[in-house]
C-alpha positions as CSV (number, residue, x, y, z in Angstrom):
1,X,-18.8,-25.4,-5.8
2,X,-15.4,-23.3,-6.4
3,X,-13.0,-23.5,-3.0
4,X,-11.8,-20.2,-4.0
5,X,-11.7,-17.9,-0.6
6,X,-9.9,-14.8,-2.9
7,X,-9.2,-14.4,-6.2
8,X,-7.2,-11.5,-7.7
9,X,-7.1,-9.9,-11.4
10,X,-3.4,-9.0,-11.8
11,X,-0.5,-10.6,-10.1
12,X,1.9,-7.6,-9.6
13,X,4.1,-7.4,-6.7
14,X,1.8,-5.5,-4.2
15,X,-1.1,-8.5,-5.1
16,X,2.1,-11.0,-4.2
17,X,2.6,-9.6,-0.9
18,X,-1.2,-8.9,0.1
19,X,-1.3,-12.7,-0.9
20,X,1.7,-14.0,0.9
21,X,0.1,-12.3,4.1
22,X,-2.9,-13.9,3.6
23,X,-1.2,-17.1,3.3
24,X,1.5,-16.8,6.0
25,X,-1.2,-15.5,8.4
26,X,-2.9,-18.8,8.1
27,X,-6.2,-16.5,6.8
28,X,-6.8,-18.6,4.2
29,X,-4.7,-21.8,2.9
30,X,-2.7,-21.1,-0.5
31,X,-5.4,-23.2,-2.6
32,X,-7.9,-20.8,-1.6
33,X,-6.2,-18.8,-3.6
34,X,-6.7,-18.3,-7.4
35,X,-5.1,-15.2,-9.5
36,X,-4.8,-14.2,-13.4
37,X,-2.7,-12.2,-15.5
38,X,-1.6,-11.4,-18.9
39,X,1.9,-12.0,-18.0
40,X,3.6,-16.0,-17.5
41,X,6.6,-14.3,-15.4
42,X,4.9,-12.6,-13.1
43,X,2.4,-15.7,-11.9
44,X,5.0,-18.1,-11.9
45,X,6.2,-15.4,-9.0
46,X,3.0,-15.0,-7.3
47,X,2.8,-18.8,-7.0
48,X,6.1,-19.2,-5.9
49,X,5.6,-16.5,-3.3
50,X,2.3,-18.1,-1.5
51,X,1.2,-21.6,-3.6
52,X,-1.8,-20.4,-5.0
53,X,-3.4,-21.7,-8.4
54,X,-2.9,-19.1,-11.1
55,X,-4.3,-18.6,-14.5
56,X,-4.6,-16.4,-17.7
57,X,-8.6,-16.1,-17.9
58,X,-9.7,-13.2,-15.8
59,X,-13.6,-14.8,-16.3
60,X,-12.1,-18.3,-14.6
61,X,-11.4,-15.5,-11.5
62,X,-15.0,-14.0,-11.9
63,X,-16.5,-17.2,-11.8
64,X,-14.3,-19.4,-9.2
65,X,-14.7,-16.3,-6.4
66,X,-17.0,-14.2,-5.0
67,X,-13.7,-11.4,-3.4
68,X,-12.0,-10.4,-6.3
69,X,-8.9,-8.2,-5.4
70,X,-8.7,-5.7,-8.6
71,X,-4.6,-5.2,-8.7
72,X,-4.0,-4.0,-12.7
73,X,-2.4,-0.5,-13.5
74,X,-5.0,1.9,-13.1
75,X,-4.3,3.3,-17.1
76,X,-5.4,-0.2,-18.1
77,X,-8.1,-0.6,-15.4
78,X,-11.1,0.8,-17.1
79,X,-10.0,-1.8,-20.0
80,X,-10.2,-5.1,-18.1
81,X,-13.0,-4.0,-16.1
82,X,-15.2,-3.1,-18.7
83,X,-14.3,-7.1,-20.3
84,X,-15.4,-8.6,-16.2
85,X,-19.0,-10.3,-16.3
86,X,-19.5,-10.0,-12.8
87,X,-22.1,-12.4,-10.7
88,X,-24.5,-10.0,-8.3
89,X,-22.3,-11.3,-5.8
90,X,-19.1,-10.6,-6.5
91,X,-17.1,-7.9,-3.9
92,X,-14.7,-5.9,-6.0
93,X,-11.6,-4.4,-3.7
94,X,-9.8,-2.2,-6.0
95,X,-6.2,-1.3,-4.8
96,X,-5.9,0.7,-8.2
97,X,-4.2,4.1,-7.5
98,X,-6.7,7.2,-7.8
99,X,-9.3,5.4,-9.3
100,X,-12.4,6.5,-8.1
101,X,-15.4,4.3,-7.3
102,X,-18.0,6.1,-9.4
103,X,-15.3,5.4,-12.0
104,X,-15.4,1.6,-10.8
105,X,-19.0,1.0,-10.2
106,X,-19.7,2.3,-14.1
107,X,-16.8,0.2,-15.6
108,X,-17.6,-3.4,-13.8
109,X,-21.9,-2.3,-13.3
110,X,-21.6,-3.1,-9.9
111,X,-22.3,-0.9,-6.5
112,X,-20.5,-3.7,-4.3
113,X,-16.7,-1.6,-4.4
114,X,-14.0,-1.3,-1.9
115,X,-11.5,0.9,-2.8
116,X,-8.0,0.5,-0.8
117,X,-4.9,2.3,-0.6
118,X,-1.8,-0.1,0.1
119,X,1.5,0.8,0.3
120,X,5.0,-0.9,-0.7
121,X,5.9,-1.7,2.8
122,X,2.7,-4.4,3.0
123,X,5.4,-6.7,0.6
124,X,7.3,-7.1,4.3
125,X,4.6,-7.2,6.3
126,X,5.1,-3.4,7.5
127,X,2.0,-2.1,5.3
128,X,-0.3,0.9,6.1
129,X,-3.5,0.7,4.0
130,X,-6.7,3.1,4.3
131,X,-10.4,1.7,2.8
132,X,-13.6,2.7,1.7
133,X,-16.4,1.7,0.6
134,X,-20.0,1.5,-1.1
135,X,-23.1,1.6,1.1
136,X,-23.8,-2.4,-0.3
137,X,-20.4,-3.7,1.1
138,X,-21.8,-6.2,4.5
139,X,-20.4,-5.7,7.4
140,X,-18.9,-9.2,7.1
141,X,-17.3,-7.7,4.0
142,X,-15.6,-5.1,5.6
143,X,-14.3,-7.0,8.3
144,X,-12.8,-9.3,5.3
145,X,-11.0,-6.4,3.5
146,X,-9.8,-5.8,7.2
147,X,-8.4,-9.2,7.6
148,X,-6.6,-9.6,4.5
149,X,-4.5,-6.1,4.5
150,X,-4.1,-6.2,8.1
151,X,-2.5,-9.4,7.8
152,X,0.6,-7.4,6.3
153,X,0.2,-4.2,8.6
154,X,-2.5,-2.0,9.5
155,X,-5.1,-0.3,7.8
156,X,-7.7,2.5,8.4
157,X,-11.3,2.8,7.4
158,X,-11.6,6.1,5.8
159,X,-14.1,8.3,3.8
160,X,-13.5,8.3,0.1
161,X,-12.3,12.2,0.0
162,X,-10.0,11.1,2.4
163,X,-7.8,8.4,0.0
164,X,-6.5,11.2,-2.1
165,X,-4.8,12.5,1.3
166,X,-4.2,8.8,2.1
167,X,-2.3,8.3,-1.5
168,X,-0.2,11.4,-0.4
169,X,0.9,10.6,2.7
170,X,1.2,6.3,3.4
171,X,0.8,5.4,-0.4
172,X,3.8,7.5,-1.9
173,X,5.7,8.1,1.9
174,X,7.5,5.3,1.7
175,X,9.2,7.1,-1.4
176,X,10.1,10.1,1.1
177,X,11.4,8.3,3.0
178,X,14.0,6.2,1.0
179,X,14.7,9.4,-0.1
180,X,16.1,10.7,3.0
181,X,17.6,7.7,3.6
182,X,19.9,7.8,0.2
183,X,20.4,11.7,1.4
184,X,21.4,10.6,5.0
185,X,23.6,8.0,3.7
186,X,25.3,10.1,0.8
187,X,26.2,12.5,3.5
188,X,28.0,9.9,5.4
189,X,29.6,8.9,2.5
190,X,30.7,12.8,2.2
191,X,32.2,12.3,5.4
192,X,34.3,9.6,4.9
193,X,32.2,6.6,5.8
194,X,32.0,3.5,4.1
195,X,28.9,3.2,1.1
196,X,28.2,0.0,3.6
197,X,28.6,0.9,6.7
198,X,26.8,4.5,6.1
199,X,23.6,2.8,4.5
200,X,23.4,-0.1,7.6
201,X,23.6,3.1,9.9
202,X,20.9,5.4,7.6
203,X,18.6,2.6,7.7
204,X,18.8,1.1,11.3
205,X,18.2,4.7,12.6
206,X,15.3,4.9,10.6
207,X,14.0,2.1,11.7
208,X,15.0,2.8,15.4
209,X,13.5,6.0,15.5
210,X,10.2,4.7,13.8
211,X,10.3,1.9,16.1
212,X,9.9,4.2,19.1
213,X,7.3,6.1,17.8
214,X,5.4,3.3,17.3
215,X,6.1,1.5,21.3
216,X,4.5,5.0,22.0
217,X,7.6,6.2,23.9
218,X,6.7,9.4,23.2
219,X,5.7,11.4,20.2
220,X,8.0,13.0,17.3
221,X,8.3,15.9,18.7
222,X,8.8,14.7,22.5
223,X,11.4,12.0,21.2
224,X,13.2,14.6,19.3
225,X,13.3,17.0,22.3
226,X,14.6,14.6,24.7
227,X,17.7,13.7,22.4
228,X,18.7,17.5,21.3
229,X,21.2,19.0,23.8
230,X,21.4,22.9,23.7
231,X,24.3,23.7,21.2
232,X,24.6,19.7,20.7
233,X,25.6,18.2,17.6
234,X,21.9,17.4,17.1
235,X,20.9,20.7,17.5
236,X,22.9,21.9,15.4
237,X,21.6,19.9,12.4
238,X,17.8,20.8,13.5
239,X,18.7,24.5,13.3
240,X,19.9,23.7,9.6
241,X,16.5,22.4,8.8
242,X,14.6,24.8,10.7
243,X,16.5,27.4,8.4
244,X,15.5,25.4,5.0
245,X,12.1,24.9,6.5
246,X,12.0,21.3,6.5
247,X,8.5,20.5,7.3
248,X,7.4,23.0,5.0
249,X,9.2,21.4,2.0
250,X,8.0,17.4,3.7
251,X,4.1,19.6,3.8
252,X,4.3,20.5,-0.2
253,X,5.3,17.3,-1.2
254,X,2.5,15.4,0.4
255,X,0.2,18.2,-1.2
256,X,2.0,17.7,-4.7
257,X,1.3,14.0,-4.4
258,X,-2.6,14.6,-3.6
259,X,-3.0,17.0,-6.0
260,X,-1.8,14.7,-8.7
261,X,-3.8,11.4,-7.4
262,X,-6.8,14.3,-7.2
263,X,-6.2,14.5,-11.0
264,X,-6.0,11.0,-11.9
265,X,-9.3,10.4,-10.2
266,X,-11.2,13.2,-12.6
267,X,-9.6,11.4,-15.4
């Protein structure tokens, strides 16, 4: 009988970190973990990264563990899905972007799917992951899928209408953000800072802020209220992006980014 705990189809970096978690949170021990790809490079770095066995036979995967963590591209997904023979066993737990789990359940003919949105953040233990799932998944199983991707942050159990909304704000956010970031620190630069020395200050402000938020010292709006002085510097800047409607532009991104994982899922 396999040893296997986990086993995961694709070795990319998100199915690195979700396995380093695992590992590092002592969930399970590094060879009770076993993963496959198509690609030398990138399991040599998954095995570096936690220990685990690796291999190039996807059907070694199928048939050494009963969790399988699907973690391929979702334009190749249907491909290597529709090549799986699954035992009536086997717990799929799809973190493929906008796949849906109709799409899934016909591809791998199998109701037991998870479907979970990650995000790149999970690589440093900072993730924030949604799930759903079939009616079949136990409630052992869920507490499982819990396990494993809170071992790298947190993560939500959601209906499956709600991942599209998930994908738009904790699966592509940490995009926005870097993006402000690189604005905040170009307009340090502007001013005469240091490249260095503006990035270190853009970033540990980010962090600070979202620090506080999270110790629940108060909420965005309170936080930002009790550090704006009337006609301060800070207010100054807010009145700026009150006057380019700020949230308004933050509000149609997030929509752009569920409308297009809407689309993905219809194919």
């Amino acid at each position: 009988m396999s040893t296997y705990k986990v086993g995961f189809i694709g070795s990319g970096k998100m199915a690195t970190a979700i396995a380093a978690g695992i590992v590092n949170k002592n969930i399970f021990a590094s060879n009770e973990i076993l993963a496959s790809d198509i690609s030398s490079e990138s399991l040599k770095a998954f095995s570096q990264a936690c220990g685990a066995d690796t291999c190039s036979d996807n059907d070694k995967v199928i048939r050494e563990c009963q969790t399988i963590i699907l973690a391929v591209k979702p334009q190749v997904a249907e491909a290597v899905c529709s090549e799986l023979n699954l035992s009536p066993n086997s717990h799929i737990i799809s973190i493929a972007a906008g796949l849906k789990m109709a799409s899934l359940q016909k591809w791998l003919k199998t109701e037991k799917i998870t479907r979970v949105m990650p995000n790149t953040p999970l690589m440093v233990g900072k993730g924030a992951s949604a799930y759903c799932c079939s009616e079949s998944i136990s409630n052992e199983e869920q507490e499982l899928v819990e396990t494993i991707f809170g071992s790298a942050g947190i993560i939500h159990k959601v209906e499956e209408k709600d991942i599209d909304a998930v994908t738009g704000v904790s699966g592509s956010g940490p995009a926005y953000v870097f993006e402000f970031i690189q604005a905040l620190t170009n307009a340090g630069i502007e001013n005469d800072l240091s490249p260095e020395t503006s990035l270190e200050l853009a970033v540990q402000t980010v962090a600070g802020a979202a620090e506080m938020v999270a110790r629940k010292m108060g909420s965005p709006d309170e936080l930002r209220d009790a550090v704006t002085s009337p006609n301060g510097t800070t207010y100054a800047a807010l009145q700026v992006m009150k006057q380019q409607n700020f949230r308004k532009l933050i509000s149609d991104s997030v929509d752009a980014a569920v409308k297009r994982s809407i689309e993905l899922g219809n194919g």
